[in-house]
C-alpha positions as CSV (number, residue, x, y, z in Angstrom):
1,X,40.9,22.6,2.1
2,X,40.4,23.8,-1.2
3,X,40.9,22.2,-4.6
4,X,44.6,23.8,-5.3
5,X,45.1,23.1,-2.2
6,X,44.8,19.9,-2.0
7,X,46.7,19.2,-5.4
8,X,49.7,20.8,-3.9
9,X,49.4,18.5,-1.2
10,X,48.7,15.4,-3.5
11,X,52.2,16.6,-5.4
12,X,53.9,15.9,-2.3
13,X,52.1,12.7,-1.7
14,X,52.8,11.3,-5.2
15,X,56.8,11.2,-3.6
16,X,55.5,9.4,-0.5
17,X,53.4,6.9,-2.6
18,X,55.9,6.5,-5.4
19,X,56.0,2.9,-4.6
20,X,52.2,2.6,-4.5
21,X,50.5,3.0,-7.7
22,X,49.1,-0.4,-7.7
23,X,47.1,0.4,-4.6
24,X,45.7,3.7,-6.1
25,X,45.0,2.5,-8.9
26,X,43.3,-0.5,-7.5
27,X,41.2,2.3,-5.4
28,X,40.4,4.4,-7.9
29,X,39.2,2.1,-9.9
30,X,36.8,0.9,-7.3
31,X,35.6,4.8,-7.2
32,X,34.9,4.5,-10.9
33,X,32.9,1.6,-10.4
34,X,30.8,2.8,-7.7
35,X,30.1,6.2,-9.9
36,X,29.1,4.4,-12.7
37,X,27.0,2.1,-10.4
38,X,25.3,5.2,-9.1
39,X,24.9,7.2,-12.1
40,X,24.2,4.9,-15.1
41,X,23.3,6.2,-18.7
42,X,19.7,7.9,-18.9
43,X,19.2,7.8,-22.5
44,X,20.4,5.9,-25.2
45,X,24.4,4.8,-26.2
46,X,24.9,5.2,-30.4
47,X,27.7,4.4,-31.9
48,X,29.5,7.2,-34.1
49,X,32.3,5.7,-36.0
50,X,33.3,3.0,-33.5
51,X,32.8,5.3,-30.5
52,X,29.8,5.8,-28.0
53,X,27.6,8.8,-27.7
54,X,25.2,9.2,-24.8
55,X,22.2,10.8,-25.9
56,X,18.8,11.9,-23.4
57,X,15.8,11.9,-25.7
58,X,12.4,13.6,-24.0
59,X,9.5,15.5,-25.5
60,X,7.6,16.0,-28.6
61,X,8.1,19.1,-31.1
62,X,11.0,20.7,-32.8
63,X,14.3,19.6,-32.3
64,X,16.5,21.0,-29.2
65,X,19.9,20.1,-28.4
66,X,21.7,20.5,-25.6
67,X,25.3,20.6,-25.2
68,X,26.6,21.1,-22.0
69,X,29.9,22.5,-20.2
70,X,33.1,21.8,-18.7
71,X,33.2,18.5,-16.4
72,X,29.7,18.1,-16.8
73,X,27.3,15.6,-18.4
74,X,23.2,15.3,-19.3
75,X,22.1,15.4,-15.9
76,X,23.1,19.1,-15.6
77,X,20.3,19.1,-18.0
78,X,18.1,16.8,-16.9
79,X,17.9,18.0,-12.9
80,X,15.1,20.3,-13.7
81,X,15.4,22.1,-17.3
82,X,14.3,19.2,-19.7
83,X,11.4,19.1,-17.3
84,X,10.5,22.1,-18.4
85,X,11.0,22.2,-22.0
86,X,10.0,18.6,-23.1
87,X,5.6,19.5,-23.4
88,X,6.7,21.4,-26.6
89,X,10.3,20.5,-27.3
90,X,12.1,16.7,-28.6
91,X,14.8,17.6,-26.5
92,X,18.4,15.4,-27.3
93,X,20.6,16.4,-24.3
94,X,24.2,14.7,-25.3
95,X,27.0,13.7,-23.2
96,X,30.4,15.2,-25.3
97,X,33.2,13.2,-26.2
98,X,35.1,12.1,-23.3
99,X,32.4,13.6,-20.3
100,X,29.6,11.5,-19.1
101,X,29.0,8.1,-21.2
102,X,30.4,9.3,-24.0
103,X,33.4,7.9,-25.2
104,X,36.8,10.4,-26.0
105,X,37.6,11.3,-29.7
106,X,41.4,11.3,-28.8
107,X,43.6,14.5,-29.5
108,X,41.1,15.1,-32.8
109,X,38.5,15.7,-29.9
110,X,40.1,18.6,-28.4
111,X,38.7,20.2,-31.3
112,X,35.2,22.1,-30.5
113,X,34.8,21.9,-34.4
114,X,35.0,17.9,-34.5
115,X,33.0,17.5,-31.3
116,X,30.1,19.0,-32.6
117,X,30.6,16.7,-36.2
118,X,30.6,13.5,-34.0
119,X,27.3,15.3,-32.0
120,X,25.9,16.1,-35.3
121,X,26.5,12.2,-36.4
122,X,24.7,10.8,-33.7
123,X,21.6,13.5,-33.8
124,X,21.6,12.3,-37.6
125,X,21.0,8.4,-36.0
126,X,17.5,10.0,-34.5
127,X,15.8,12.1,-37.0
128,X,17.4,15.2,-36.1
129,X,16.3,18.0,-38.8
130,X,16.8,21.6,-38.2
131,X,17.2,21.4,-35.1
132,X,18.0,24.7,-32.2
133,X,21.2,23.8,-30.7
134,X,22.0,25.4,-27.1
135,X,25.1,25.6,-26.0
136,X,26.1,26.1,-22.3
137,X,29.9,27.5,-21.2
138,X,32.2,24.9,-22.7
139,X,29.6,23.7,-24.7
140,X,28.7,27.1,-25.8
141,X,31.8,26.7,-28.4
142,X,30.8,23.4,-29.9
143,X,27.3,25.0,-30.3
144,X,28.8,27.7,-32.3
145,X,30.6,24.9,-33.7
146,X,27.8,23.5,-34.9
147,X,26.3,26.2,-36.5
148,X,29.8,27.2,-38.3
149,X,29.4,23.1,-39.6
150,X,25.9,23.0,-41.0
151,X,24.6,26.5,-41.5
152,X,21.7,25.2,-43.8
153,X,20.0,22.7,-41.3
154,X,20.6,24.7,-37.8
155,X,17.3,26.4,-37.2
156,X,18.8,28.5,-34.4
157,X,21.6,28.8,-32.3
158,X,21.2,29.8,-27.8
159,X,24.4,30.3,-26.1
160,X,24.2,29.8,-22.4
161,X,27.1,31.4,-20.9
162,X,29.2,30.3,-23.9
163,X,32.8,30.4,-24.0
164,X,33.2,31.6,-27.2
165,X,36.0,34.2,-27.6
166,X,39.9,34.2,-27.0
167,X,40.8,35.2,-23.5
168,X,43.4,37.0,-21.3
169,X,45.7,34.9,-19.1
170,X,45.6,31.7,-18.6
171,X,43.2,28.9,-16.3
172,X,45.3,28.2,-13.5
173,X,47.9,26.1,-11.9
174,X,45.2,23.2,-11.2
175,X,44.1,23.0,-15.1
176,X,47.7,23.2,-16.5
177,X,49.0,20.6,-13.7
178,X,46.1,18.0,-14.5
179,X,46.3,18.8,-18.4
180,X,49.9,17.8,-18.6
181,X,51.7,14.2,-19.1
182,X,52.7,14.3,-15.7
183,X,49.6,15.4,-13.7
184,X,47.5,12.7,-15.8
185,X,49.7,10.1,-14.8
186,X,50.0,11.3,-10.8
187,X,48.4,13.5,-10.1
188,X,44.9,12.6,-11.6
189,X,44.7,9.0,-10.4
190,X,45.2,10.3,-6.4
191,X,42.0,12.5,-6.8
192,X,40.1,9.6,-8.3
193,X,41.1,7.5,-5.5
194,X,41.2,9.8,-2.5
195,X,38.5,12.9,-3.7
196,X,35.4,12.3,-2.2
197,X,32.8,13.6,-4.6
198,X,31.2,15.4,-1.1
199,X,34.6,17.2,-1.3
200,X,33.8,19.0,-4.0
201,X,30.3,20.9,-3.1
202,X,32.4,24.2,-2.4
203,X,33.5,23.7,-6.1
204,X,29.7,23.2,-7.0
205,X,28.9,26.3,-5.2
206,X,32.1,28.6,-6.4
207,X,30.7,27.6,-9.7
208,X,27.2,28.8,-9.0
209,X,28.7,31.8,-6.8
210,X,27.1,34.5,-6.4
211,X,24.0,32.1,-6.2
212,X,23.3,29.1,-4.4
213,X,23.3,25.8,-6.5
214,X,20.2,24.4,-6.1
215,X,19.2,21.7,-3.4
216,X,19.7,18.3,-4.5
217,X,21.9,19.4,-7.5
218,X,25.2,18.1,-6.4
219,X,24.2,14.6,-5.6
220,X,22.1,14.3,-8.7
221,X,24.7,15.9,-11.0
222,X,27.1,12.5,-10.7
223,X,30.1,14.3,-9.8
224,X,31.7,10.9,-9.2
225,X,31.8,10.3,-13.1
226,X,33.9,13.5,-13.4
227,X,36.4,12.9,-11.3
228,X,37.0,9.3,-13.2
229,X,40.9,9.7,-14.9
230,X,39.9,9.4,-18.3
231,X,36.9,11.9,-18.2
232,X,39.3,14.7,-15.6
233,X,42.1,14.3,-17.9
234,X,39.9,14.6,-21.2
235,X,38.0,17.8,-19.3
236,X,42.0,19.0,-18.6
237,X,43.1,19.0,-22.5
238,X,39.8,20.1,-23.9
239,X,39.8,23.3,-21.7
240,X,43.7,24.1,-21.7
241,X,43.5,23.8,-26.0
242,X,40.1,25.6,-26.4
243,X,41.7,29.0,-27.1
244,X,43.2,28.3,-30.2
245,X,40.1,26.9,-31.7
246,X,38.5,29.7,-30.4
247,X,40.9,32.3,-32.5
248,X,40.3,29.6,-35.4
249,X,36.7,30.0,-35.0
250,X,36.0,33.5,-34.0
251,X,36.2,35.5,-37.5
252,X,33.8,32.9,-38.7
253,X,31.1,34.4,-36.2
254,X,29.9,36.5,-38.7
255,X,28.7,34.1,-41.7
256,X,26.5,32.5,-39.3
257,X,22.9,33.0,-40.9
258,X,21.0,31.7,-38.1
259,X,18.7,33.4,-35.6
260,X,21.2,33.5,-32.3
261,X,20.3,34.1,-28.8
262,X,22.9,35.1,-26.1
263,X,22.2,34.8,-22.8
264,X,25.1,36.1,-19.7
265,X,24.8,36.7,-16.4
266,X,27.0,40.0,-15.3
267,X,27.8,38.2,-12.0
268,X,29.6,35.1,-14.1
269,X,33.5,35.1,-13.3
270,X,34.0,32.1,-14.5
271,X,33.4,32.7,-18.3
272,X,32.7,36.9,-17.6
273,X,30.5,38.3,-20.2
274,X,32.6,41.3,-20.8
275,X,35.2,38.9,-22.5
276,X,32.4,36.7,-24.1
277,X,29.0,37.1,-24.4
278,X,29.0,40.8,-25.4
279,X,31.7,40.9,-28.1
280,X,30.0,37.9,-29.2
281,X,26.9,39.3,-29.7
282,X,28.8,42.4,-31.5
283,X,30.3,40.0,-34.5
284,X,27.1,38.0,-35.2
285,X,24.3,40.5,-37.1
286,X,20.9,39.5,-36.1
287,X,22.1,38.1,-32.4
288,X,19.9,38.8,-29.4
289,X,21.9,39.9,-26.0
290,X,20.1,38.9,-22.8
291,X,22.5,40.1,-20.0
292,X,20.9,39.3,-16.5
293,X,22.3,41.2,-13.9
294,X,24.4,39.7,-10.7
295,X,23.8,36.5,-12.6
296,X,26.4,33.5,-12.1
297,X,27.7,30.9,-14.5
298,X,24.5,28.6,-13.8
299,X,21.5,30.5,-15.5
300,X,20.0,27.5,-16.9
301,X,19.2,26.5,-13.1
302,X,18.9,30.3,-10.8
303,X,17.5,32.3,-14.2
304,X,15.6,29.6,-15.5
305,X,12.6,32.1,-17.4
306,X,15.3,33.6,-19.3
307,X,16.8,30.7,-20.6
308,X,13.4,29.5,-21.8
309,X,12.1,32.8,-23.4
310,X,15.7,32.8,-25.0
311,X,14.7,29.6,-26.6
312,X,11.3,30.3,-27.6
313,X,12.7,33.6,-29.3
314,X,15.3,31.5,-31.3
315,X,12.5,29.4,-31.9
316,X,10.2,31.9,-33.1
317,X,12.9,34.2,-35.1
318,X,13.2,30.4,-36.8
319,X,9.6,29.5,-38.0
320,X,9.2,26.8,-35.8
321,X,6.6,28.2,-33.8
C-alpha cells in the first residue's frame, strides 16, 4: 500500500476510532519512545533562546555546515558523508528546528530566514567563523538563508539539490491533509501509532529513485523520529509555507557575494533542477552549476565525488584552502 494510500484509508478509520484517541495516543506515544530510545542525539544539545539545537561536531579545519532536508535529521549526514569530509573539514551537521533533536521555533519557524538565525546562534555557541554552509533540498533554502543573513562571515555557500525557487502546482493531497488543523490532530497521530517505520522503505527508495538508497541507510537514517507528531506535523507546515518565503527570498539571490556551488541531478523529480537548480544558478553572478546526469534527489549518497569537489571548489574560490 502506498503512503496516499494508506492516509485515505486512515481518514476512514479516524470515523471508526472516533471514540479511541486515548488508545492511539497512548500507542503512539510508546512509538516515540522506542524511536528516541533507538536513535538518541549524536552530538551535542545547545540551547538558542530557550529552545534546543542538535548539533554533530567532527573534524579539524575550516568550518562546514550542514543543513539537511525535508523529514530528515544529522544522520542523513552522518551515514557516510561526514566520514568523508571530517580529515580536512570541522564539520557542524545540525538538526533544524522542529526535525531531529531539535526543538520547533513555532509558526516564526516556518520561516527558512529565521531557521537559519537560530542555526546561525547555535554555530556562534562553537566558534563558528566563516564558515561554508551546504544546504541539501529543504535545507537548501535555509542555506541560502544564511547567506542572505550574514553575507560578511559566510565564506561559501553549496546547494545540494536545493529548493530554492517558487514552483508550479502544489505538493499533494498527503502534504496539504497532514499540514492542516485537522490532519495534525487525526490524521497524524494514527501514522505515529500504526506506521511502521519498515513501511516506509518504498518512500526511502521513491526518494532516491532513479537510484537505489544505499544499504543500511533506512535503518540508520531514524525514520522512527520522523514519523513522531510534533516533528511530521512541523515537516507538514514548513514545506506547505516554503513558497512564499521562497518569492520573499528569491530577488535577493543576486546580492549574495559569496562563492556558490550548485549541484543537481537531472534525474531529481522531487525538487527537478529545471525549476531550481538552473534558474538558480542564472540569478547568482559567480555561481558554479554542476548538473549530474540521471541523477536523483540523493547526490550527497549515489554522487558522492561531486558533492565533495563541489565543496572543495567553494572552499578554494574562498581562500580557505
Amino acid at each position: 500500500m502506498t503512503l496516499p494510500k494508506l492516509v485515505a484509508s486512515l481518514v476512514a478509520a479516524t470515523v471508526v476510532l472516533g471514540g479511541c484517541a486515548a488508545a492511539v495516543d497512548t500507542r503512539a506515544s510508546r512509538r516515540e519512545a522506542l524511536a528516541e530510545q533507538l536513535y538518541p542525539p549524536t552530538g551535542q544539545l545547545l540551547q538558542v533562546n530557550g529552545r534546543t539545537v542538535h548539533a554533530h561536531v567532527e573534524g579539524q579545519g575550516p568550518d562546514l555546515v550542514l543543513i539537511h532536508g525535508a523529514s530528515g535529521n544529522t544522520r542523513d549526514f552522518t551515514f557516510k558523508l561526514v566520514d568523508q569530509l571530517k580529515d580536512r573539514y570541522r564539520v557542524i551537521a545540525f538538526d533544524r528546528p522542529g526535525m531531529g533533536w531539535s526543538d520547533d521555533m513555532g509558526a516564526e519557524g516556518l520561516s527558512p530566514l529565521v531557521q537559519a538565525d537560530v542555526l546561525r546562534a547555535a554555530a556562534d555557541q562553537l566558534g563558528v567563523k566563516n564558515p561554508l554552509v551546504l544546504g541539501h533540498s529543504y535545507g537548501g533554502s535555509v542555506a541560502l538563508a544564511w547567506g542572505l543573513r550574514a553575507p560578511g562571515d559566510t565564506a561559501g555557500l553549496v546547494i545540494v539539490s536545493g529548493a530554492s525557487m517558487p514552483w508550479p502546482g502544489g505538493l499533494g493531497a498527503l502534504n496539504a491533509v497532514t499540514a492542516s488543523d485537522f490532519g495534525g490532530a487525526t490524521i497524524v497521530p494514527l501514522l505515529t501509532a500504526y506506521v511502521a517505520p519498515e513501511r516506509t522503505e518504498p518512500v526511502v527508495e521513491a526518494i532516491f529513485a532513479p537510484q537505489a538508497a544505499p544499504e543500511g541507510y533506512a535503518e540508520y537514517i531514524g525514520i522512527g523520529l520522523s514519523l513522531r507528531r510534533d516533528s511530521f506535523r512541523t515537516n507538514a507546515k514548513q514545506l506547505s509555507n516554503l513558497k512564499p518565503y521562497l518569492q520573499l527570498m528569491m530577488p535577493n539571490y543576486a546580492k549574495l557575494p559569496m562563492p556558490v556551488e550548485i549541484v543537481h541531478g537531472t534525474g531529481d523529480t522531487i525538487v527537478p533542477s529545471k525549476v531550481h537548480g538552473e534558474p538558480l544558478s542564472k540569478l547568482i553572478p559567480g555561481a558554479h552549476l554542476t548538473l549530474l546526469p540521471d541523477i536523483g534527489h540523493m547526490p550527497q549518497h549515489v554522487a558522492a565525488p561531486a558533492v565533495i569537489a563541489a565543496i572543495d571548489r567553494a572552499a578554494a574560490r574562498a581562500g580557505l584552502r
